[in-house]
N, C-alpha and C positions, 0 to 999 in steps of 0.2 A: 810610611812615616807619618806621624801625629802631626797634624799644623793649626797653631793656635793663632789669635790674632792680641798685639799688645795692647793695653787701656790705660787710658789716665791714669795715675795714682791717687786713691783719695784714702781719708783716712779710714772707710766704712772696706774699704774693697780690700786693703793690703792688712786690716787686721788680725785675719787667721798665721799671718806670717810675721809679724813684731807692729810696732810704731811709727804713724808717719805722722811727721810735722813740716808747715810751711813757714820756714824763717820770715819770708816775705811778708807772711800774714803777721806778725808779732811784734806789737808798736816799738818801734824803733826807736833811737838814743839819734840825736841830730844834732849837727854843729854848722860851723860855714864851712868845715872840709871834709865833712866826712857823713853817711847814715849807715848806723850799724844797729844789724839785727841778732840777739842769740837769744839760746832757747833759754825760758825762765827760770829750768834747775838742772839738776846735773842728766847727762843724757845717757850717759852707763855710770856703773858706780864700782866697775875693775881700773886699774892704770891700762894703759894704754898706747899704743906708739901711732902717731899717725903718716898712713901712706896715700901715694897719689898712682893712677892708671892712667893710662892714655888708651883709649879706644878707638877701631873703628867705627865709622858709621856703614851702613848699610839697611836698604828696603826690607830684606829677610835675611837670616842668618839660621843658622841651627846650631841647636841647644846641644849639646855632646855630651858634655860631664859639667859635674857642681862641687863643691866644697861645703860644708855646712860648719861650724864649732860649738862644742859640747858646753865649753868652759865658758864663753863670754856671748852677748851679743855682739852685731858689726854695725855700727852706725858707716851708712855709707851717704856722702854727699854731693850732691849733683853740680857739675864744676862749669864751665862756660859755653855748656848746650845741650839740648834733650840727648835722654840717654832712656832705655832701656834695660830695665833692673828682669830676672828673669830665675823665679823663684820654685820651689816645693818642698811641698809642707808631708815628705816622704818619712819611711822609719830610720831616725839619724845613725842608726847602727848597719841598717843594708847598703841601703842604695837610692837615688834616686828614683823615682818611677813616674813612667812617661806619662799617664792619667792625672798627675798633682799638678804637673807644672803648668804655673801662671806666670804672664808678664806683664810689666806696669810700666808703663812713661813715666820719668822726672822730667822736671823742668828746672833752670837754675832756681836754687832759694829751697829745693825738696829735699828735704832727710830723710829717708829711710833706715829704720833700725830694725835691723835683721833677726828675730829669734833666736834665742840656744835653740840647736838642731835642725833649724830648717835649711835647706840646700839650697846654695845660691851661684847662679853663672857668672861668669865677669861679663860686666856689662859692655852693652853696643851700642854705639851714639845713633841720632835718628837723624838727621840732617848733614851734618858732620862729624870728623873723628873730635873728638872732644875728652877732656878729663873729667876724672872724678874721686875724689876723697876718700877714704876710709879710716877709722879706728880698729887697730887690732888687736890682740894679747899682746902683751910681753912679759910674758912666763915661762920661763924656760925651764925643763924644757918640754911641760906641754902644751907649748905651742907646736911643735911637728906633727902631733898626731889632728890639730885646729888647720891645718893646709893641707890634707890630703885631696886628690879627684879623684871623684869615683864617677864611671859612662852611667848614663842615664839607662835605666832597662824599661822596657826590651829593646830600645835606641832611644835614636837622637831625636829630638822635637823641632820641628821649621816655627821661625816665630818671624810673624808678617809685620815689619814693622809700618807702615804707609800702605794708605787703602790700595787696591789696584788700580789703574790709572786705563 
């Protein structure tokens, strides 16, 4: 089995796989109750429904199967702890394949906006089980063929979240 090790996300590293932005970074709107950050324009340009995941966390995990969508990007949002996004940038018609796959650290405040056709796992928190956001189609009905898992070939990939200790 392939073991790769996860990395920061920056926006130089996750480029071959769509768009990252740090909300955090994006001068903010401030009041006495509130500081709120969005992004300066629209961040996909389909309708969209937005969901929520709960994840584990864990030290390593393995990668098994990915989803990828033809028709939309996936803005996914990093919710209230590192998480582990865990991507390949494979041919969106086969399959995943175990050589592509890379994986990146979010921190709360990180977007990731996923490519049309790039394959992506559901994510694993790195400290704790934590949430995380997503945008997805709502086209119906091709959105069922936009949810399918396909295994990773020739398998599953170990992805080392925390150095070894």
């Amino acid at each position: 089995m392939k073991t790769i090790k996860a990395v920061p996300i920056t926006k130089e590293g996750f480029a071959p796989f769509g768009r990252y932005v740090n909300l955090l970074e994006i001068p903010a709107r401030v009041s006495e109750d509130f500081t709120a950050h969005s992004t300066p324009g629209e961040l996909v340009d389909e309708p969209m429904n937005l969901g929520i995941t709960a994840c584990k966390a864990a030290a390593q995990f393995d990668s098994i199967s990915m989803e990828r969508h033809m028709l939309t990007e996936e803005p996914q949002f990093c919710g209230d702890g590192a998480m582990v996004l865990t991507v390949a940038d494979s041919d969106p018609d086969t399959c995943p394949k175990e050589e592509d796959v890379r994986a990146f650290i979010m921190r709360p405040g990180d977007v990731a906006v996923v490519a049309k056709g790039i394959w992506h796992d559901a994510n694993h928190g790195v400290d704790k089980d934590t949430y995380y956001y997503f945008l997805a189609t709502n086209k119906e009905p091709d959105n069922l063929r936009e949810i399918e898992w396909v295994e990773i070939q020739p398998g599953p990939v170990r992805v080392n979240v925390k150095e070894e200790e």
